[in-house]
C-alpha positions as CSV (number, residue, x, y, z in Angstrom):
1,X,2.2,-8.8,-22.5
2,X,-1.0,-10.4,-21.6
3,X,-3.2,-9.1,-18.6
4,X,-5.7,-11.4,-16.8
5,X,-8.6,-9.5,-14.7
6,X,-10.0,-10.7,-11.4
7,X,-13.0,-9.0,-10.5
8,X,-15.5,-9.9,-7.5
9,X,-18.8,-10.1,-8.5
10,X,-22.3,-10.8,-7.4
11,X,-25.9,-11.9,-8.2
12,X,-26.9,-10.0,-11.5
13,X,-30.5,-9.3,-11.8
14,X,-31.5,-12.0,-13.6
15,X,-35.2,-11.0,-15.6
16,X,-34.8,-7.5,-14.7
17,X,-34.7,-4.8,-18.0
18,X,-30.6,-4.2,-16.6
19,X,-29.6,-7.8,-16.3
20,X,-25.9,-6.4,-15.7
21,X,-27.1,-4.2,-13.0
22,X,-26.5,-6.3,-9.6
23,X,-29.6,-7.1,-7.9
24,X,-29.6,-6.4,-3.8
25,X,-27.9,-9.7,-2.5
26,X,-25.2,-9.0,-5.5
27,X,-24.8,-5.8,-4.0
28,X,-24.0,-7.6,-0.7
29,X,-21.8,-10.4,-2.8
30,X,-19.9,-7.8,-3.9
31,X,-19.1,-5.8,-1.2
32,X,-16.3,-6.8,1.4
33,X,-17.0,-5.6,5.1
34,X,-14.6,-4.2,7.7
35,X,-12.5,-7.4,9.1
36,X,-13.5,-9.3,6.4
37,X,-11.0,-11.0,4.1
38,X,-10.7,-11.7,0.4
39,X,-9.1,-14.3,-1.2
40,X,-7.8,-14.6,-4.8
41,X,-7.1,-17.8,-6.4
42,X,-4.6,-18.2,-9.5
43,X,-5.4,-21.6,-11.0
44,X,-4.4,-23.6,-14.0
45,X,-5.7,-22.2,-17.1
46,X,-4.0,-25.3,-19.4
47,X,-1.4,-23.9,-20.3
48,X,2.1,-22.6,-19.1
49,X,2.1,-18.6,-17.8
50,X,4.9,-17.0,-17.8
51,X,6.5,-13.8,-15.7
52,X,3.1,-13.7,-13.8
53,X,2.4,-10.4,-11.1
54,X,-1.0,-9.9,-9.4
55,X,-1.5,-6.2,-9.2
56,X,-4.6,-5.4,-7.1
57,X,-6.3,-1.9,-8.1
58,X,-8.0,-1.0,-4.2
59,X,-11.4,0.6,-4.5
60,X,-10.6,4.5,-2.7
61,X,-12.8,3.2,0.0
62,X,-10.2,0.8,0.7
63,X,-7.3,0.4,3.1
64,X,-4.6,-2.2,2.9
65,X,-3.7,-3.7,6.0
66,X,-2.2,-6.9,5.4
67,X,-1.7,-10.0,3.3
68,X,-0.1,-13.6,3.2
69,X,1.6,-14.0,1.6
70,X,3.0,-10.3,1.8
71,X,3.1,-8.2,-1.4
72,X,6.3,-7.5,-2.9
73,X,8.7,-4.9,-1.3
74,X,7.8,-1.3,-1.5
75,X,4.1,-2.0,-2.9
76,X,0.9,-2.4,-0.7
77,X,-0.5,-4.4,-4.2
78,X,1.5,-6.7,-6.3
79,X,2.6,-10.1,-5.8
80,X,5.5,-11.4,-8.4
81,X,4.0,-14.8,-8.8
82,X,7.0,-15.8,-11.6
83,X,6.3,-18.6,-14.3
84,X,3.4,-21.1,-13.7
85,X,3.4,-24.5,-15.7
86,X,-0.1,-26.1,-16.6
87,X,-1.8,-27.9,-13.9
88,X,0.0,-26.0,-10.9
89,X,-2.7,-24.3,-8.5
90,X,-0.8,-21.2,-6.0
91,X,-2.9,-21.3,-3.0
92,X,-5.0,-17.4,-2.9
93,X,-3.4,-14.5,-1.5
94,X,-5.8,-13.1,1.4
């Protein structure tokens, strides 16, 4: 089985001796306040996908409270998304 990551990133620190190391507004990119909402996309990679399930791994910090569409029954973080045929876009999950 195949696995596809989503991560939310930020401003690197472009000419900085850590390039990978998030500079201060990438910090802030990153970061996802209280009340605020995320949204994750799934969109046409070109080809078909088959059996697809979005499982989201919350940072400890992190409380779920809710999402549309809901996550399946019994979880607080996946979504069984089923088979997706190149060119179809699912609207994101917030």
């Amino acid at each position: 089985m195949s696995e596809i990551y989503f991560v939310r990133h930020g401003q690197a620190s472009f000419g900085s001796e850590d390039y990978d190391r998030l500079s201060p507004l990438g910090v802030r990119q990153a970061q996802v306040g209280l009340g605020e909402r995320l949204a994750v996309a799934v969109v046409d990679v070109g080809h078909e996908a088959t059996g697809v399930v979005v499982t989201e791994v919350y940072d400890p910090a992190v409380s779920f409270v809710e999402a549309v569409p809901p996550p399946d029954t019994g979880t607080t973080n996946q979504w069984t998304i089923g088979d997706l045929t190149g060119g179809l876009k699912i609207p994101g999950l917030t």
